[in-house]
mmCIF file as Biopython writes it, N, C-alpha, C and O atoms, coordinates in Angstrom:
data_model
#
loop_
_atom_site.group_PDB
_atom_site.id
_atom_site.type_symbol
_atom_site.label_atom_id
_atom_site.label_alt_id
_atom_site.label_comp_id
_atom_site.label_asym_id
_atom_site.label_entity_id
_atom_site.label_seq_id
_atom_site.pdbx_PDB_ins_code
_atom_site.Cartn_x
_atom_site.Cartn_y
_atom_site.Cartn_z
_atom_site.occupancy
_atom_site.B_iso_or_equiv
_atom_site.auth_seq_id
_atom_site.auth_asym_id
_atom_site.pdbx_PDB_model_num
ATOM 1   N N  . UNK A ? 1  ? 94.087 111.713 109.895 1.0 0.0 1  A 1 
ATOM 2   C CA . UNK A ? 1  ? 93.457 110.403 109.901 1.0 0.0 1  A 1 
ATOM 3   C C  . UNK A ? 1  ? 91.947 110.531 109.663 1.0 0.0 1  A 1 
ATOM 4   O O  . UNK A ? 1  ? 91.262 109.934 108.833 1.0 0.0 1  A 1 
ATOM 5   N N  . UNK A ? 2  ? 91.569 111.472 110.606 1.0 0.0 2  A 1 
ATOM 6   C CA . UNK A ? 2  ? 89.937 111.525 110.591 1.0 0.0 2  A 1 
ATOM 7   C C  . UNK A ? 2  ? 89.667 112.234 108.522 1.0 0.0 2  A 1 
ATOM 8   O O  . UNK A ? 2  ? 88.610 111.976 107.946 1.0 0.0 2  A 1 
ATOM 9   N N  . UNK A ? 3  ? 90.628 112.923 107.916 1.0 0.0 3  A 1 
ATOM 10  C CA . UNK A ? 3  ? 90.184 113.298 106.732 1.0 0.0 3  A 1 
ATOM 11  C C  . UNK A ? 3  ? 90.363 112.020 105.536 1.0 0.0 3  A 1 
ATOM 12  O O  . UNK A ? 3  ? 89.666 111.885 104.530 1.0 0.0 3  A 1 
ATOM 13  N N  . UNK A ? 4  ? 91.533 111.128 105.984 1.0 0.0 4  A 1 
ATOM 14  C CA . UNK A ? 4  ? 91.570 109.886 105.592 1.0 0.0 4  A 1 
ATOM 15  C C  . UNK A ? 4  ? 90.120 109.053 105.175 1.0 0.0 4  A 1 
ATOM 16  O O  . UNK A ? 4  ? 89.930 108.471 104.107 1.0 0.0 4  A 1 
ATOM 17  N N  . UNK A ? 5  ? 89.445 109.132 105.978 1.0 0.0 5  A 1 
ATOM 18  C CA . UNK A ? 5  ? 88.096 108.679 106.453 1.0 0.0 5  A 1 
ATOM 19  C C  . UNK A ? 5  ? 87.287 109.044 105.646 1.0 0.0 5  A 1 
ATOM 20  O O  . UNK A ? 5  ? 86.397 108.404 105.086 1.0 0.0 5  A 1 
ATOM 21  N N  . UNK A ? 6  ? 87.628 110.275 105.549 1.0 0.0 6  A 1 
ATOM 22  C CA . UNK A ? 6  ? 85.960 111.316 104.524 1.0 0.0 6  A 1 
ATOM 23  C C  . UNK A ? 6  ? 86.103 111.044 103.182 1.0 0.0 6  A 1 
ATOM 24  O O  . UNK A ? 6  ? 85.207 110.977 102.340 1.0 0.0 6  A 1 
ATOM 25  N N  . UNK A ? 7  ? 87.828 110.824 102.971 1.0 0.0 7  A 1 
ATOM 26  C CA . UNK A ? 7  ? 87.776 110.394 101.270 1.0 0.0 7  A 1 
ATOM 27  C C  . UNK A ? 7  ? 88.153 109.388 101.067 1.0 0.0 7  A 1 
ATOM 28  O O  . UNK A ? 7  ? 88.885 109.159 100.105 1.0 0.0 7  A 1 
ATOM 29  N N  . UNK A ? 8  ? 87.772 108.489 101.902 1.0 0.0 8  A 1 
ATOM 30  C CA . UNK A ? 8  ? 87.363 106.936 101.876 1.0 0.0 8  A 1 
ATOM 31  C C  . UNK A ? 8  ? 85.604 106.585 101.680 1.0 0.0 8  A 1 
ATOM 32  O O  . UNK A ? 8  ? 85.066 105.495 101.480 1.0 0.0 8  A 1 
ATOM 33  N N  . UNK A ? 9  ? 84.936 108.069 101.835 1.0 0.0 9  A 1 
ATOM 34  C CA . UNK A ? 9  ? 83.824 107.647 101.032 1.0 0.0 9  A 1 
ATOM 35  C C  . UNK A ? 9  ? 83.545 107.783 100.044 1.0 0.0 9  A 1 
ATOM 36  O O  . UNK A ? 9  ? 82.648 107.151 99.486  1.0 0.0 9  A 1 
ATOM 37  N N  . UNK A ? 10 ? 84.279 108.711 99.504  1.0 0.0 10 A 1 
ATOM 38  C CA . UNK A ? 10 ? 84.215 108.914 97.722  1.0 0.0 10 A 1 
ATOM 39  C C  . UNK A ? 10 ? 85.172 107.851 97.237  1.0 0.0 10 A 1 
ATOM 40  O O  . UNK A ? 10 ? 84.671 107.218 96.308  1.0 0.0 10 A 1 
ATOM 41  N N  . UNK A ? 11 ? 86.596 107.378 97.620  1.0 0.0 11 A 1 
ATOM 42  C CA . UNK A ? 11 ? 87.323 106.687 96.979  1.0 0.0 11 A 1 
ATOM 43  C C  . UNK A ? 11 ? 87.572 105.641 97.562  1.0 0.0 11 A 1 
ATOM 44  O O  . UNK A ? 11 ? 87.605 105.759 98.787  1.0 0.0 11 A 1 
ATOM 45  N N  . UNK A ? 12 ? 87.809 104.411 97.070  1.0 0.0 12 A 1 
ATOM 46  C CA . UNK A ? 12 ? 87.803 102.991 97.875  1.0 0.0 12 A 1 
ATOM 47  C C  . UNK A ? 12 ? 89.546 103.251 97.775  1.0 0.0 12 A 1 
ATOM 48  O O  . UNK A ? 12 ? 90.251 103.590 96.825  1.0 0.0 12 A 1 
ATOM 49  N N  . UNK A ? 13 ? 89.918 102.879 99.421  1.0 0.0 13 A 1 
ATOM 50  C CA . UNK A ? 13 ? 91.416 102.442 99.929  1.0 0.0 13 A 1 
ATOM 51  C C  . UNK A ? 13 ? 92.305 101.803 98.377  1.0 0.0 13 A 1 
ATOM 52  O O  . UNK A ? 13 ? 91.791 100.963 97.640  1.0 0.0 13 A 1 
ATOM 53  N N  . UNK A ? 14 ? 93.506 102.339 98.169  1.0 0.0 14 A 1 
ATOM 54  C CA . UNK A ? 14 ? 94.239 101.978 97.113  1.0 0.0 14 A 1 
ATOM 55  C C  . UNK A ? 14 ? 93.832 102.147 95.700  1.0 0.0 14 A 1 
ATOM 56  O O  . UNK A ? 14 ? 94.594 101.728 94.829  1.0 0.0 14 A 1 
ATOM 57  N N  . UNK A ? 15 ? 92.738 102.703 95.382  1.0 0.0 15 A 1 
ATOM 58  C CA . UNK A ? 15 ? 92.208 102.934 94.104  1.0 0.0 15 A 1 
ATOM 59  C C  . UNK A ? 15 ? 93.554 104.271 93.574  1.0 0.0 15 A 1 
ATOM 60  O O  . UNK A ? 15 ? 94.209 105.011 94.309  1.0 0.0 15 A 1 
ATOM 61  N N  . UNK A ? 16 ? 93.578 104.128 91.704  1.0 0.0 16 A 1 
ATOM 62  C CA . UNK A ? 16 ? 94.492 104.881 91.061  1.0 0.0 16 A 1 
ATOM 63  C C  . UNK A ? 16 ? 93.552 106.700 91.159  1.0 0.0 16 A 1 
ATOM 64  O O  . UNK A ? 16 ? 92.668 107.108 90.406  1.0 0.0 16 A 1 
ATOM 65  N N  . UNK A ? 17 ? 93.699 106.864 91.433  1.0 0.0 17 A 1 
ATOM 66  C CA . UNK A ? 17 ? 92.989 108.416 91.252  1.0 0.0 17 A 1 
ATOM 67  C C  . UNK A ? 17 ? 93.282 108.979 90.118  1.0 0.0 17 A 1 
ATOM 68  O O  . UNK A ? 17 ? 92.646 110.013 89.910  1.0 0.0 17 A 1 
ATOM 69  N N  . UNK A ? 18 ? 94.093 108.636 89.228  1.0 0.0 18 A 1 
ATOM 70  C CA . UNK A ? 18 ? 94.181 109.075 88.166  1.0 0.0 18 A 1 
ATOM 71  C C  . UNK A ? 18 ? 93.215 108.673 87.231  1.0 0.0 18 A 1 
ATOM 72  O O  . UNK A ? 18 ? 93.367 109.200 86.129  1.0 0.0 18 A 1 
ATOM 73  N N  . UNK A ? 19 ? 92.329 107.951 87.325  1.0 0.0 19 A 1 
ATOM 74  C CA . UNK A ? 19 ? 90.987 107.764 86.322  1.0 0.0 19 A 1 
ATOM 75  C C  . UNK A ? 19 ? 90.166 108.670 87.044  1.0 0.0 19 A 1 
ATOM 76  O O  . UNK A ? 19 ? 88.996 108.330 86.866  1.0 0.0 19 A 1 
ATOM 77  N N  . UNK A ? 20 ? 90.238 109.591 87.719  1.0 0.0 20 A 1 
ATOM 78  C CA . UNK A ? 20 ? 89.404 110.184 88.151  1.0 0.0 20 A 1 
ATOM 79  C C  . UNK A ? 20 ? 89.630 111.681 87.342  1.0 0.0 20 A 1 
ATOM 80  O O  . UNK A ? 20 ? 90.770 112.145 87.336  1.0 0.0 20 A 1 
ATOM 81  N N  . UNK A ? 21 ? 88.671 112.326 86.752  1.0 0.0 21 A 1 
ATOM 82  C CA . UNK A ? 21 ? 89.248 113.722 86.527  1.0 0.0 21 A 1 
ATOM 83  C C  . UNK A ? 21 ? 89.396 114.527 86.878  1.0 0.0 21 A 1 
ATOM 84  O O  . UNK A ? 21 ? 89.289 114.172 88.052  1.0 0.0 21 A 1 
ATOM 85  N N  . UNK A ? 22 ? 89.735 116.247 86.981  1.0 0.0 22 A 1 
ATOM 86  C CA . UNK A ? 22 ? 89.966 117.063 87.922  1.0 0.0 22 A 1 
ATOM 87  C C  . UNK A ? 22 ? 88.624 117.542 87.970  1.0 0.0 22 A 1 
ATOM 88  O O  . UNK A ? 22 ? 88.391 117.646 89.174  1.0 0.0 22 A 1 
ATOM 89  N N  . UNK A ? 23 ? 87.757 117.841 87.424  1.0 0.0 23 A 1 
ATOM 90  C CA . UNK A ? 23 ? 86.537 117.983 87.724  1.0 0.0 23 A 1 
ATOM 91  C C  . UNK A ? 23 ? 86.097 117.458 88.904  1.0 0.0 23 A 1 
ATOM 92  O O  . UNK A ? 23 ? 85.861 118.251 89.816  1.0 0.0 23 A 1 
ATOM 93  N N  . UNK A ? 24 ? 85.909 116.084 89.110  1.0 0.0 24 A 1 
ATOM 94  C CA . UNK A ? 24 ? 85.799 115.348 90.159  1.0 0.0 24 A 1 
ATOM 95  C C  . UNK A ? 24 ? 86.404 115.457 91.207  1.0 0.0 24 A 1 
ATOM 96  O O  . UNK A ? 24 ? 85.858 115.224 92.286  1.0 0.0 24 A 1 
ATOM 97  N N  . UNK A ? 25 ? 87.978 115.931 91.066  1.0 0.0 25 A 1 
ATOM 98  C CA . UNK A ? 25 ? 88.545 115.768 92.546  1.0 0.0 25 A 1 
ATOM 99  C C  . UNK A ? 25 ? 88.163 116.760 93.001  1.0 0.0 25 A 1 
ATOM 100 O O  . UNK A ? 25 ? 87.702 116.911 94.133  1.0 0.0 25 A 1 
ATOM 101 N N  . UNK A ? 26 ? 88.351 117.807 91.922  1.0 0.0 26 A 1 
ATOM 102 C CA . UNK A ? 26 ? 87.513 119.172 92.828  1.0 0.0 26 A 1 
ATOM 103 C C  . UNK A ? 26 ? 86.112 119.099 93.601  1.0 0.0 26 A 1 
ATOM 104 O O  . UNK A ? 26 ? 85.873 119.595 94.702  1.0 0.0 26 A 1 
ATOM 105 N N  . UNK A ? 27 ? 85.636 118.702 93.155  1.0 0.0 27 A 1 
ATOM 106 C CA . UNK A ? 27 ? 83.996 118.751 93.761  1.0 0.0 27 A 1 
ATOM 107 C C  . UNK A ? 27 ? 84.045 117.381 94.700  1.0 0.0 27 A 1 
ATOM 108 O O  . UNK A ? 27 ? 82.964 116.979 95.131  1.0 0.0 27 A 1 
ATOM 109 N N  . UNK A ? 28 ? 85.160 116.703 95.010  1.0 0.0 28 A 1 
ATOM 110 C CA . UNK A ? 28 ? 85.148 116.069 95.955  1.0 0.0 28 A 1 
ATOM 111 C C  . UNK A ? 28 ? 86.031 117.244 97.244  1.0 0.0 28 A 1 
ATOM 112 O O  . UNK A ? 28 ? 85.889 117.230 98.467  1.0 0.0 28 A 1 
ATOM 113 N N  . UNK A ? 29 ? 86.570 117.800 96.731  1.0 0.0 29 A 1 
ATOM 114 C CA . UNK A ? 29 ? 87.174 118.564 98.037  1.0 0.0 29 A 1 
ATOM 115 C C  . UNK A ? 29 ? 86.513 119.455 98.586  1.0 0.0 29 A 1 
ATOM 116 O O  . UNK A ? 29 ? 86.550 119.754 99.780  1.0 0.0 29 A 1 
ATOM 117 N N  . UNK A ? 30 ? 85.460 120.236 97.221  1.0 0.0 30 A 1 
ATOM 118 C CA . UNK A ? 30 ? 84.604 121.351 97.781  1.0 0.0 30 A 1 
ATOM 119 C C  . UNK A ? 30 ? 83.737 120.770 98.766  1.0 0.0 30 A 1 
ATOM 120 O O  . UNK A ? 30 ? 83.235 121.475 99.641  1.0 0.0 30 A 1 
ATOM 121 N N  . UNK A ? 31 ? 83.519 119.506 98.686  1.0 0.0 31 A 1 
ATOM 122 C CA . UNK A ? 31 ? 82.196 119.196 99.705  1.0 0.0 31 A 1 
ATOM 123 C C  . UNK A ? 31 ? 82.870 118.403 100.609 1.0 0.0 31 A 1 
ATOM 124 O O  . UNK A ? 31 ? 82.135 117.687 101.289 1.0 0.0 31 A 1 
ATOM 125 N N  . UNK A ? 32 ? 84.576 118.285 100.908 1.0 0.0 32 A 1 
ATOM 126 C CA . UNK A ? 32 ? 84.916 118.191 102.369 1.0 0.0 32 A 1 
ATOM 127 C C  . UNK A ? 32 ? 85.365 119.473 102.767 1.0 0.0 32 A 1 
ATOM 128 O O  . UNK A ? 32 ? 85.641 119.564 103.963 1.0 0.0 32 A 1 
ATOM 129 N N  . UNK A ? 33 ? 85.500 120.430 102.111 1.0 0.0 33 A 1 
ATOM 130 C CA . UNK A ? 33 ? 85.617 121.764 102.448 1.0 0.0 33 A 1 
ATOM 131 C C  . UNK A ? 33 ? 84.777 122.274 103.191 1.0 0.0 33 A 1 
ATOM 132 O O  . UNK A ? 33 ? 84.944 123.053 104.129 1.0 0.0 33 A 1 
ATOM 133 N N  . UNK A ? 34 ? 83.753 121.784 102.728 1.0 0.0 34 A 1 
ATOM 134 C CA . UNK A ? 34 ? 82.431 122.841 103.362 1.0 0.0 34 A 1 
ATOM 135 C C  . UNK A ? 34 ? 81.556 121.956 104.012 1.0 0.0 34 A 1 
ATOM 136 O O  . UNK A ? 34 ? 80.344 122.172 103.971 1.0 0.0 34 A 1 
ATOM 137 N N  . UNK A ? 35 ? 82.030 120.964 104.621 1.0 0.0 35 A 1 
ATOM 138 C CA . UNK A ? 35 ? 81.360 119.856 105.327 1.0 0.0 35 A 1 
ATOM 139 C C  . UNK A ? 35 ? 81.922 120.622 107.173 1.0 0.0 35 A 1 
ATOM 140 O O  . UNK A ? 35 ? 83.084 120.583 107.578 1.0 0.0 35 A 1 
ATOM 141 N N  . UNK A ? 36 ? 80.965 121.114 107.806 1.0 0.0 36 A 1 
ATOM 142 C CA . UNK A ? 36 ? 81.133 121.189 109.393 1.0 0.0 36 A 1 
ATOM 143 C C  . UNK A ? 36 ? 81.603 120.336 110.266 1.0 0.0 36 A 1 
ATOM 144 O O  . UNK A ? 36 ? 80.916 119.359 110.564 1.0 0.0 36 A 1 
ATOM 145 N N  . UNK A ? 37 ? 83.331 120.615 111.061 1.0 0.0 37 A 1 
ATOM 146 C CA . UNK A ? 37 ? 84.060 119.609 111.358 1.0 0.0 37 A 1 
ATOM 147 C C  . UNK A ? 37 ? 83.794 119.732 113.204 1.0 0.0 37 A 1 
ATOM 148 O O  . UNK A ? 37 ? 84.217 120.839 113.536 1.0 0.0 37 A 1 
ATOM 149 N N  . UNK A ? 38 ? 83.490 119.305 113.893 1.0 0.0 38 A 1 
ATOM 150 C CA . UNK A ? 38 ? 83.635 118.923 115.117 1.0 0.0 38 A 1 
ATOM 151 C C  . UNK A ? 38 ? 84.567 119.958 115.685 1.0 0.0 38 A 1 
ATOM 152 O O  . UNK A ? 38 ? 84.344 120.986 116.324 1.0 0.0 38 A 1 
ATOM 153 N N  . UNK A ? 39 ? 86.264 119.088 115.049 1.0 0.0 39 A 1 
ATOM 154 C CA . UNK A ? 39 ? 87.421 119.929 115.840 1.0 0.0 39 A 1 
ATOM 155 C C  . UNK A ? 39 ? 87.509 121.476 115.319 1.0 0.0 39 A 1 
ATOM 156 O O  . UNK A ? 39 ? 88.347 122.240 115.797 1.0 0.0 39 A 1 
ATOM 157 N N  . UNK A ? 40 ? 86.694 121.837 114.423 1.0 0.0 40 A 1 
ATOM 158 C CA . UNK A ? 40 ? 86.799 123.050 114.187 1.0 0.0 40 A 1 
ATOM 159 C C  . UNK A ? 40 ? 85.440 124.051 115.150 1.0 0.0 40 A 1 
ATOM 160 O O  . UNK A ? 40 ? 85.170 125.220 114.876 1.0 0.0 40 A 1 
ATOM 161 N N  . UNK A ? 41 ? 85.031 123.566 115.815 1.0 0.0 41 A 1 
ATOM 162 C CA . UNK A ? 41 ? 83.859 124.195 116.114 1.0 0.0 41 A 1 
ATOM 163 C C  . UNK A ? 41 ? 82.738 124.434 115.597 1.0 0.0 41 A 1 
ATOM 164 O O  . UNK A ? 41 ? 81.980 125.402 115.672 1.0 0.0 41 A 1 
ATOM 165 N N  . UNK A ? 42 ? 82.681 123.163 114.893 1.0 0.0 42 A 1 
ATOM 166 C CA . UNK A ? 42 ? 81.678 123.028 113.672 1.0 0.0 42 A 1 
ATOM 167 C C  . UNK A ? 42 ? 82.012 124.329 112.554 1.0 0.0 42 A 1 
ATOM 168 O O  . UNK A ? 42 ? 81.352 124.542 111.537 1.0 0.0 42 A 1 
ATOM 169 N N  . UNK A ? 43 ? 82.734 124.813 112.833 1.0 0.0 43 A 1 
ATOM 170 C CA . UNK A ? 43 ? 83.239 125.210 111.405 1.0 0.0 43 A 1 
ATOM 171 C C  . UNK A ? 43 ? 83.326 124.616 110.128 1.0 0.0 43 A 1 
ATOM 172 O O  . UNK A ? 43 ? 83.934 123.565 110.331 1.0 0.0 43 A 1 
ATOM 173 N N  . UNK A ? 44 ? 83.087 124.688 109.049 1.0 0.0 44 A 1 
ATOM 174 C CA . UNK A ? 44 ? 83.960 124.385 108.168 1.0 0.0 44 A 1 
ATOM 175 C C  . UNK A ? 44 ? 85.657 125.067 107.525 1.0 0.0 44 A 1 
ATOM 176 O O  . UNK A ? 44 ? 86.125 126.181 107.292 1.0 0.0 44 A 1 
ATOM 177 N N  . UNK A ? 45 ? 86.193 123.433 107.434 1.0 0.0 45 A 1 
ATOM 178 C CA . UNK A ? 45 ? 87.683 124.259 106.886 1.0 0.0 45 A 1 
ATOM 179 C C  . UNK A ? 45 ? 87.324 125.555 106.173 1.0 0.0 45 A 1 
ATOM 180 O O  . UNK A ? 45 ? 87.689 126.635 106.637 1.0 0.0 45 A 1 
ATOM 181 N N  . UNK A ? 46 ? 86.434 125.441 104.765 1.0 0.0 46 A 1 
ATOM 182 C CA . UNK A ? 46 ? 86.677 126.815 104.314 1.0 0.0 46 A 1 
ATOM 183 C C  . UNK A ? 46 ? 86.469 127.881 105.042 1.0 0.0 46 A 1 
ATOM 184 O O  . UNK A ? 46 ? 87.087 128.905 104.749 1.0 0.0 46 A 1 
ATOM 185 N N  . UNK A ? 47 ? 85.640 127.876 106.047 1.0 0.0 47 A 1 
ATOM 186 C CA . UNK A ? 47 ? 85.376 129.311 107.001 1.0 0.0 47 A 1 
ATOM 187 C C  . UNK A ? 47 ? 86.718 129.713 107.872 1.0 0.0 47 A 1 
ATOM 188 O O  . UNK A ? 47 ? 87.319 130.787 107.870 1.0 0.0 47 A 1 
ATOM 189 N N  . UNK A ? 48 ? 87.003 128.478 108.635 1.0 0.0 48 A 1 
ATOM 190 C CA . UNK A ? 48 ? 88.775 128.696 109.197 1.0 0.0 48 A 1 
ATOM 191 C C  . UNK A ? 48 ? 89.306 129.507 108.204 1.0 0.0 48 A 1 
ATOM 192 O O  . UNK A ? 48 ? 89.298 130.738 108.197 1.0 0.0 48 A 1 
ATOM 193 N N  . UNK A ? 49 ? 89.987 128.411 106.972 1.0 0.0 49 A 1 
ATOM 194 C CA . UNK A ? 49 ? 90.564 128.975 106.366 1.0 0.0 49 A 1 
ATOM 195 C C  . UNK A ? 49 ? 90.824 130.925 105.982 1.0 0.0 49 A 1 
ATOM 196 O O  . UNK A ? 49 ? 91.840 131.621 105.970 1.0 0.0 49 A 1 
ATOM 197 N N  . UNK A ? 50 ? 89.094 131.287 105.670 1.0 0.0 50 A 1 
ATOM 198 C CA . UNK A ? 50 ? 89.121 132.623 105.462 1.0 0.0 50 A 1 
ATOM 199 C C  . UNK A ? 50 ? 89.358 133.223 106.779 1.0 0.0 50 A 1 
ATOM 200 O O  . UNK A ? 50 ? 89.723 134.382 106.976 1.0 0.0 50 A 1 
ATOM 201 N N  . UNK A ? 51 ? 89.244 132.797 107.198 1.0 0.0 51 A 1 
ATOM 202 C CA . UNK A ? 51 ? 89.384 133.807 108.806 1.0 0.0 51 A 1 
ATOM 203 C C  . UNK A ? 51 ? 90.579 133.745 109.755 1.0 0.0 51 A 1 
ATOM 204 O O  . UNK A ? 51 ? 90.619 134.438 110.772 1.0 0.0 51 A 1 
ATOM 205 N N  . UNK A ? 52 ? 91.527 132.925 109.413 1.0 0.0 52 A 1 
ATOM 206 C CA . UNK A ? 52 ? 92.792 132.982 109.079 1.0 0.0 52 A 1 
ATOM 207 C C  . UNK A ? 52 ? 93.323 133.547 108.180 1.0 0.0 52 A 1 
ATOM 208 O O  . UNK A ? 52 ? 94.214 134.256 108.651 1.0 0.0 52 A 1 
ATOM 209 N N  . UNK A ? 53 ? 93.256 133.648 106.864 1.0 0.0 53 A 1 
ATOM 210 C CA . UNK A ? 53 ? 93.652 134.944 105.799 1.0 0.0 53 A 1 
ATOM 211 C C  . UNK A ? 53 ? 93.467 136.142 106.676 1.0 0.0 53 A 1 
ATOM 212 O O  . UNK A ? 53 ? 94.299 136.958 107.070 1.0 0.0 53 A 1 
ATOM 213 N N  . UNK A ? 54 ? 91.827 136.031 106.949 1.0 0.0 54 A 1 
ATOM 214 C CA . UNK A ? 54 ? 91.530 138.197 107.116 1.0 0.0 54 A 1 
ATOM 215 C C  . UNK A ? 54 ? 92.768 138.277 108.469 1.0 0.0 54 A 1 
ATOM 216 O O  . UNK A ? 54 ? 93.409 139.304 108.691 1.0 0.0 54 A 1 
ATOM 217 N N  . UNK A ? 55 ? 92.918 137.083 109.216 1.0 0.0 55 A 1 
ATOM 218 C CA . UNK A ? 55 ? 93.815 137.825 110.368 1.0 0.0 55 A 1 
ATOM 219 C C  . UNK A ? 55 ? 94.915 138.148 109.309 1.0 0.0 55 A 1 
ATOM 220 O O  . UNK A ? 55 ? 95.214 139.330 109.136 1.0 0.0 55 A 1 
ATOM 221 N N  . UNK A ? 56 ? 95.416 137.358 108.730 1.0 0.0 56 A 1 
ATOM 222 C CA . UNK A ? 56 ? 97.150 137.939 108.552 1.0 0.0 56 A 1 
ATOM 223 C C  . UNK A ? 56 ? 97.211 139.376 107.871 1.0 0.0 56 A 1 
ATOM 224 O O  . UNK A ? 56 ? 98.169 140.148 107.819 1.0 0.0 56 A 1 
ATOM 225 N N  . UNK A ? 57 ? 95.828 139.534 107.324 1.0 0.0 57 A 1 
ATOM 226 C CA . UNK A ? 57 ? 96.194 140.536 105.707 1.0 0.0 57 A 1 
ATOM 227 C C  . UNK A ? 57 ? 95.001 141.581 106.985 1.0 0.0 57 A 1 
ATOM 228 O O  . UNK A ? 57 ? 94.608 142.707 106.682 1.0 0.0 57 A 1 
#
């Protein structure tokens, strides 16, 4: 819900995302990627993310 939220500021509720290009969606995710989340411990997802990989591997 709360990520609902974050790309409700790049995209208005019910808009086609398909006029959007992949260029764009990407660089809309990189910068909720790397945006510092609260429930993460001010982490960002991408830092979780890697540090979850190095545990498994």
């Amino acid at each position: 819900e709360n990520t609902n939220g974050l790309l409700r500021q790049y995209f208005p509720k019910g808009i086609d995302l398909s006029v959007y290009s992949q260029a764009k969606l990407n660089a809309v995710a990189r910068r909720l990627n790397e945006r510092p989340r609260m429930t993460l411990n001010y982490e960002t997802p991408a830092e979780r993310f890697q540090k979850t990989i190095a545990s498994i591997g």
